[in-house]
Short mmCIF file of the C-alpha atoms (twelve columns), coordinates in Angstrom:
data_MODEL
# 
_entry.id   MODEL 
# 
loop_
_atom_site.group_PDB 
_atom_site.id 
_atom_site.type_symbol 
_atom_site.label_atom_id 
_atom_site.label_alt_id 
_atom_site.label_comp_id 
_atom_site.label_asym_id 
_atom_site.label_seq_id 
_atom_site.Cartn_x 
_atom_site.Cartn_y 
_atom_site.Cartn_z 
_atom_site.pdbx_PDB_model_num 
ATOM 1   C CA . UNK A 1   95.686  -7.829  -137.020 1 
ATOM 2   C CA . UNK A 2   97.798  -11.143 -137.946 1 
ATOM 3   C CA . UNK A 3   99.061  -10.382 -141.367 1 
ATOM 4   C CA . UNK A 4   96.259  -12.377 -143.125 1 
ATOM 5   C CA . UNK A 5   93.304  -10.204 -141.181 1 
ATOM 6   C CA . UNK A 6   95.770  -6.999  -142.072 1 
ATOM 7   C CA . UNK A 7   94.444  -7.751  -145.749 1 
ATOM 8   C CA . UNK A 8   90.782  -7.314  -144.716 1 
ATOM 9   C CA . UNK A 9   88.931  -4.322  -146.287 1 
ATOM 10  C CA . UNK A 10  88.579  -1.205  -144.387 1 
ATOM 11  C CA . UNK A 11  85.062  -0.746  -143.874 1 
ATOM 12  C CA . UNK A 12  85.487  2.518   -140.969 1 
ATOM 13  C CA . UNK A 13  86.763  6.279   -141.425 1 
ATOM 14  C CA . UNK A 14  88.461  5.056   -137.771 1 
ATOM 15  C CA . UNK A 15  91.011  2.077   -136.964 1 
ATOM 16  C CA . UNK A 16  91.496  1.561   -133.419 1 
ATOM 17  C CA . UNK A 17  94.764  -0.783  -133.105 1 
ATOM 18  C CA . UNK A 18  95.229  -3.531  -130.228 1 
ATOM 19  C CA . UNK A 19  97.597  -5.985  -129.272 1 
ATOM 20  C CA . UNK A 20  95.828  -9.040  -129.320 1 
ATOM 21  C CA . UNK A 21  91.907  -10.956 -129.815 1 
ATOM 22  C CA . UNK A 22  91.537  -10.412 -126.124 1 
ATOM 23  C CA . UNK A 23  92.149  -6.309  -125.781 1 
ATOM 24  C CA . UNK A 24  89.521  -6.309  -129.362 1 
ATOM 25  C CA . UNK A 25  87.176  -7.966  -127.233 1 
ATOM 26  C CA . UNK A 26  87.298  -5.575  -124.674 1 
ATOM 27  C CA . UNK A 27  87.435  -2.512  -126.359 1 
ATOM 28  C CA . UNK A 28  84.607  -3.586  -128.569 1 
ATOM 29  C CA . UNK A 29  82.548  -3.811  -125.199 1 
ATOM 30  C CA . UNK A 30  83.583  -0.307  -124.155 1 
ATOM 31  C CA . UNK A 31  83.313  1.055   -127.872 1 
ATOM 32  C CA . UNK A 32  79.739  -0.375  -127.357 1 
ATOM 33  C CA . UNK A 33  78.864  1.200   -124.035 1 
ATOM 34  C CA . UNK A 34  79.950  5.070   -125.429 1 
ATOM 35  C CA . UNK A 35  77.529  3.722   -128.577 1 
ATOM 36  C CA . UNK A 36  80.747  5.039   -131.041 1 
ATOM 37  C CA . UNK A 37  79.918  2.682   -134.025 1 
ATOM 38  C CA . UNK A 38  82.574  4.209   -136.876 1 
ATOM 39  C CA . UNK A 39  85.389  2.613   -135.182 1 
ATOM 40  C CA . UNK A 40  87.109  -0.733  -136.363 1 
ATOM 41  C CA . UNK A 41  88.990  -3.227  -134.257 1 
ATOM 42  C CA . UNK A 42  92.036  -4.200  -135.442 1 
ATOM 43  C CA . UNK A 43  94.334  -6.598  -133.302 1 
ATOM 44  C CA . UNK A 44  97.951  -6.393  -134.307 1 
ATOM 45  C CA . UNK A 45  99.033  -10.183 -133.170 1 
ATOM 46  C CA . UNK A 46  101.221 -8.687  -130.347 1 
ATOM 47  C CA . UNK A 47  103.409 -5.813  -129.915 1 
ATOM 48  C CA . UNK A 48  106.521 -7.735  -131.387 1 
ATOM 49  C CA . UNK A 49  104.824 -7.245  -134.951 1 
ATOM 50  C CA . UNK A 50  103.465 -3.844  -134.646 1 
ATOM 51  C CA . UNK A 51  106.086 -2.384  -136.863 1 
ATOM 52  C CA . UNK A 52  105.586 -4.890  -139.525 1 
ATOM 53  C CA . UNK A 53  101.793 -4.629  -139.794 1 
ATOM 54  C CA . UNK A 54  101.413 -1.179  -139.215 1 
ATOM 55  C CA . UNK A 55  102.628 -1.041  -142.529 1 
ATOM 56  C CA . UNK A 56  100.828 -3.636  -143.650 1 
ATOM 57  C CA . UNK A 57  97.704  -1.231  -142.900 1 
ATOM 58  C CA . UNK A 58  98.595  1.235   -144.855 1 
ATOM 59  C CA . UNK A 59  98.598  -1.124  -148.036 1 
ATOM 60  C CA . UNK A 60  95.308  -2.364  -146.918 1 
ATOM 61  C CA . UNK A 61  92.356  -2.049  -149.478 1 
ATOM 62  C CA . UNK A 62  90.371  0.729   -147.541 1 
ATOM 63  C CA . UNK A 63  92.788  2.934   -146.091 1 
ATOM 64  C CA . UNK A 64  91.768  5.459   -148.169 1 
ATOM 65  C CA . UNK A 65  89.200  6.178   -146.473 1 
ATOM 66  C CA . UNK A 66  90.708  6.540   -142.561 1 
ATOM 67  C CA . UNK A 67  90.632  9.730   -140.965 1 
ATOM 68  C CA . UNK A 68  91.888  8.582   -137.604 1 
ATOM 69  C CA . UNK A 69  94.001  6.084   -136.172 1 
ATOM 70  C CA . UNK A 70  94.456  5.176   -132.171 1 
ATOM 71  C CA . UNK A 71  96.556  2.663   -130.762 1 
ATOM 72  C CA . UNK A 72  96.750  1.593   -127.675 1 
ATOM 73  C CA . UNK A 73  99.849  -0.401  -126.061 1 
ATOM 74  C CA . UNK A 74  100.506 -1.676  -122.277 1 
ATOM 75  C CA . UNK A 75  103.261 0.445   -120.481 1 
ATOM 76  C CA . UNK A 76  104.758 -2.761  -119.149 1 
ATOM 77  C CA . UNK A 77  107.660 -2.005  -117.279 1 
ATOM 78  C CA . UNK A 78  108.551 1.116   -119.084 1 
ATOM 79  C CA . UNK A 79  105.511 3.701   -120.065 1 
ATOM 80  C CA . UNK A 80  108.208 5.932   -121.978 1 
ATOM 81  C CA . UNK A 81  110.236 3.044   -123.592 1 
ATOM 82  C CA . UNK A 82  106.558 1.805   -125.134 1 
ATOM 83  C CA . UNK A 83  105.860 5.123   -126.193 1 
ATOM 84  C CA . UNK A 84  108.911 5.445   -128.042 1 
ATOM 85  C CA . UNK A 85  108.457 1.967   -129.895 1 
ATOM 86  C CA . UNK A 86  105.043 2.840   -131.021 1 
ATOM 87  C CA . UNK A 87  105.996 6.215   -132.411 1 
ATOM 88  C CA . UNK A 88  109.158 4.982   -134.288 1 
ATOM 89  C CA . UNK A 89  106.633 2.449   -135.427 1 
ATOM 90  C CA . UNK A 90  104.609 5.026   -136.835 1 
ATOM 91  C CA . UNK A 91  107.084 7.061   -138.422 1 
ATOM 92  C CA . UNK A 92  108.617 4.397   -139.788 1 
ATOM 93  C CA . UNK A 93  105.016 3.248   -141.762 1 
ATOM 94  C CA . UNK A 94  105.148 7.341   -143.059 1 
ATOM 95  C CA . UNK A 95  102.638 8.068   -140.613 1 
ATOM 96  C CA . UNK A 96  102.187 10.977  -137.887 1 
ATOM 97  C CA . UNK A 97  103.976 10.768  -134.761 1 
ATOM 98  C CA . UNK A 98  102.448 11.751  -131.812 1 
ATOM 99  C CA . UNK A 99  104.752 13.692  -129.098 1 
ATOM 100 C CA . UNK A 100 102.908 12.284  -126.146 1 
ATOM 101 C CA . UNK A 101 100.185 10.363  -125.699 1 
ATOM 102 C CA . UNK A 102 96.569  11.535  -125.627 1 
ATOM 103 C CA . UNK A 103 97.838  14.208  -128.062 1 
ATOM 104 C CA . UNK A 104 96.445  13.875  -131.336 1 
ATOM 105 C CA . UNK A 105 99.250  14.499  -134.395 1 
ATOM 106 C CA . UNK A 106 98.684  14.996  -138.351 1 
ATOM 107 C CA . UNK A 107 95.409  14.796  -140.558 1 
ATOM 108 C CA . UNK A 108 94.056  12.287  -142.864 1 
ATOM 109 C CA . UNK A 109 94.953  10.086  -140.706 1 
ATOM 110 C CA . UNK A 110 94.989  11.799  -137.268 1 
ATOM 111 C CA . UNK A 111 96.994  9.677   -134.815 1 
ATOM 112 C CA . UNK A 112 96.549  9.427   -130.989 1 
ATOM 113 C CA . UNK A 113 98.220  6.882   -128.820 1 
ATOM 114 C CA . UNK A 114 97.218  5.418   -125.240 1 
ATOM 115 C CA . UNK A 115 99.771  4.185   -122.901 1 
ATOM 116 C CA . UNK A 116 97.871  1.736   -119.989 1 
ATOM 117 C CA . UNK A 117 97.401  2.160   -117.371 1 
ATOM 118 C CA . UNK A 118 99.028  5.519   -118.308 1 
ATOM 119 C CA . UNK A 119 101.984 7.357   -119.634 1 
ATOM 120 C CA . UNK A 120 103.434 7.525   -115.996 1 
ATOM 121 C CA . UNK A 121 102.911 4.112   -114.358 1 
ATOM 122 C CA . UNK A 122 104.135 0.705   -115.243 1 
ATOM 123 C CA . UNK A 123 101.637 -1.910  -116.268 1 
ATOM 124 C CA . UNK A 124 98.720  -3.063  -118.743 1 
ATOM 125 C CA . UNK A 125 95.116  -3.326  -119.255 1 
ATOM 126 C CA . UNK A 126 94.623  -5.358  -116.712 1 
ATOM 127 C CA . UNK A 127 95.573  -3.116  -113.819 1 
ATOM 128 C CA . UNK A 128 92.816  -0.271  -115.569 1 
ATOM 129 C CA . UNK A 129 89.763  -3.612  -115.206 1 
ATOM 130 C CA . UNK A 130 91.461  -4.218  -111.707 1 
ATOM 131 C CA . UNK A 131 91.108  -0.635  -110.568 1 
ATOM 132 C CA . UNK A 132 87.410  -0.439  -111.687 1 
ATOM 133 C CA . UNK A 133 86.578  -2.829  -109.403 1 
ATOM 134 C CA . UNK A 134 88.330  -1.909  -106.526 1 
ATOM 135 C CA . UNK A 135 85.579  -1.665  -104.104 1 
ATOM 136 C CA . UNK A 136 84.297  -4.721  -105.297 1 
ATOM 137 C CA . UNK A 137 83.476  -6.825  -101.965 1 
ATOM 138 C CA . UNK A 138 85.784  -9.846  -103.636 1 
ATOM 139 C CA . UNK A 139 88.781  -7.563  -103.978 1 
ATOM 140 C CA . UNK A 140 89.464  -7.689  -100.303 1 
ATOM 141 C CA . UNK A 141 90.173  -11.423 -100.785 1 
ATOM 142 C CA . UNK A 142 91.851  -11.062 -103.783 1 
ATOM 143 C CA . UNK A 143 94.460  -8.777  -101.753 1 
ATOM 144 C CA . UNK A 144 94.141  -11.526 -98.805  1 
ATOM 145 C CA . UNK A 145 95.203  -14.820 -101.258 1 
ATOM 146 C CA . UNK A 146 98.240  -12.765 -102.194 1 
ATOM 147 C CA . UNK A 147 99.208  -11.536 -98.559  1 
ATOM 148 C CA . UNK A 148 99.172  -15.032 -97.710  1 
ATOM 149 C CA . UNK A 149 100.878 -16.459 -100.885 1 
ATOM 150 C CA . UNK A 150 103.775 -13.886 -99.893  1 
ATOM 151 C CA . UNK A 151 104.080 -15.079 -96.502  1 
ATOM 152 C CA . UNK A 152 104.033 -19.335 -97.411  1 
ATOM 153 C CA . UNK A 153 105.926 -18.893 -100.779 1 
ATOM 154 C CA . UNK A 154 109.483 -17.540 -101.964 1 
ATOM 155 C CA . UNK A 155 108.323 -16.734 -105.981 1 
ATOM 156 C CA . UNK A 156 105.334 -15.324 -106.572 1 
ATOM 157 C CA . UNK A 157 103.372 -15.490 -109.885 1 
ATOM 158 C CA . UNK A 158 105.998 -13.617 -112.301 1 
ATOM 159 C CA . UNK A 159 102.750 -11.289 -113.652 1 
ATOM 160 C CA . UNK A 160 100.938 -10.201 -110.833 1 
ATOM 161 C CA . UNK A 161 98.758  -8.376  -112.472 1 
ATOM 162 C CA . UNK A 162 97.259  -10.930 -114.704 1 
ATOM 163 C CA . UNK A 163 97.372  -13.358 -111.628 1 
ATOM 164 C CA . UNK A 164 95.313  -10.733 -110.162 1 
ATOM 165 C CA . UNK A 165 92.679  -10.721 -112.674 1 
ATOM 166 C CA . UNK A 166 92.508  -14.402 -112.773 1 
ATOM 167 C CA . UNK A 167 91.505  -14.507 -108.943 1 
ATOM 168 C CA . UNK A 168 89.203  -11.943 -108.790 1 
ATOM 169 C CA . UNK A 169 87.199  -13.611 -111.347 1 
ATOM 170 C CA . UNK A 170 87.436  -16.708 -109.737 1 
ATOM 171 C CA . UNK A 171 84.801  -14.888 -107.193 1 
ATOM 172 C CA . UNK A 172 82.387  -14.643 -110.697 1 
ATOM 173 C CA . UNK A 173 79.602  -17.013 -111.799 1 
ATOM 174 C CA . UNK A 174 82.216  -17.735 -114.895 1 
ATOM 175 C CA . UNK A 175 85.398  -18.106 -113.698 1 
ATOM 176 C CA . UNK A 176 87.287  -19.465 -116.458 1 
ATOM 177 C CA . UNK A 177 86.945  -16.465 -118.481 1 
ATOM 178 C CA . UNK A 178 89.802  -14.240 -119.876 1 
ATOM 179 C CA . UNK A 179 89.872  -9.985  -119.736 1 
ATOM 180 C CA . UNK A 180 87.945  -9.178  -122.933 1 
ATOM 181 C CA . UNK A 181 85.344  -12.251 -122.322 1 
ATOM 182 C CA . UNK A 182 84.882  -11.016 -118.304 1 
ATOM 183 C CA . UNK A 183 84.036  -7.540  -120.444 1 
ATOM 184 C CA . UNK A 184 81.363  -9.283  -122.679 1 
ATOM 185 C CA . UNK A 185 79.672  -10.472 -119.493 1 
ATOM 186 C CA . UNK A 186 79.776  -6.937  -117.994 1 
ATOM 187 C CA . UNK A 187 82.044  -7.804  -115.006 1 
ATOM 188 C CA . UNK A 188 84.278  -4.438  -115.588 1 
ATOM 189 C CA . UNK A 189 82.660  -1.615  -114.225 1 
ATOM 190 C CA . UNK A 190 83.046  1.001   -117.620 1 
ATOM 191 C CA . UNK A 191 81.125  3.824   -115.542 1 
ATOM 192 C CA . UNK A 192 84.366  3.831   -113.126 1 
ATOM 193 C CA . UNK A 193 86.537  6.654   -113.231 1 
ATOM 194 C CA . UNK A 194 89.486  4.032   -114.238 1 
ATOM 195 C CA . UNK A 195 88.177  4.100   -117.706 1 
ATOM 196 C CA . UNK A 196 88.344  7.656   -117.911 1 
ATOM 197 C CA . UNK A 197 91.103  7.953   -119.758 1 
ATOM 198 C CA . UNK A 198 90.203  5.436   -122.256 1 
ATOM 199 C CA . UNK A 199 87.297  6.799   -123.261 1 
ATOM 200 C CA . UNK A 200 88.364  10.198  -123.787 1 
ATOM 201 C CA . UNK A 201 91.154  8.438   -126.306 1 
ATOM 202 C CA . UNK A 202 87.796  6.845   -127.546 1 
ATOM 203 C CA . UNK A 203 85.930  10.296  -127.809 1 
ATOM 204 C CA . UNK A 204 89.376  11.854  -130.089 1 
ATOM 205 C CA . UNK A 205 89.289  9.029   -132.554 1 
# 
């Protein structure tokens, strides 16, 4: 949701709210698969400008009309720190604030927030699409390349888990893909309890 899409119409009682093109892309897939049509996509151009166009949202023609709000937000390195942005966030923009994720707060809008991989654990989306395909036959090489990687080099890729991702689809008939195009071709397994989570944040939108 760059600040020119933020001016887009409304045209669903429920927003879902995503860091970038790539986690839309992905959640649209998933949104698809639990056949939930009355939720719109909007990517907030990174967490940096959250704050800003959260806002921005509120002023947007259509808002009227929302009776739920989700957001969902990597953990990165500190689940409770990105918790705590997206509620201040929140409260700044007049809107409820949730007291921990999963947990729905206010009416008209309702707001839940997702931490990924979860409010516990350090990380992002793409350690939930890496766990779904854990038994995956190509996963044992994937955990191979980077067994041997720490044995030949002294720095490893700085973000492991998007390294990660980037080999095991190198094992794919498209390769070059990113994390919400590997979704549109169906290479994350949604049916994996790794996505369970998610889609019961889906279900209380």
């Amino acid at each position: 949701m760059s600040d020119q899409r933020s001016l887009r119409r409304i045209t669903q009682p429920k927003v879902l709210i995503v860091e970038g093109e790539d986690e839309k892309r992905l959640f649209s897939e998933m949104l698809a698969y639990l056949d939930l049509r009355d939720v719109e996509i909007r990517d907030i151009g990174g967490k940096s400008k959250f704050r800003r166009n959260i806002k921005a949202l509120r002023m947007t023609s259509g808002f009227d009309m929302v009776t739920s709000i989700g957001v969902v937000r990597d953990a990165d390195e500190d689940p409770a720190a990105a918790l705590q942005s997206i509620c201040d966030a929140l409260e700044n923009a007049d809107l409820a604030r949730p007291t921990d994720p999963l947990q729905p707060a206010g009416d008209s809008p309702k707001v839940v927030v997702m931490i990924v991989p979860n409010e516990e654990t350090p990380g992002m989306l793409e350690d939930l699409c890496l766990q779904s395909v854990r038994e995956d036959p190509a996963m044992r090489c994937v955990d191979e390349y980077f067994e041997c990687l720490q044995e030949q080099l002294e720095l490893l890729p700085r973000n492991l888990s998007k390294a990660r991702v980037h080999v095991f689809l190198a094992s794919r008939e498209r390769p070059d893909l990113r994390l919400g195009e590997a979704a549109q071709k169906g290479y994350w397994s949604w049916g994996h309890p790794a996505f369970e989570q998610a889609k019961q944040f889906l279900a209380m939108l």
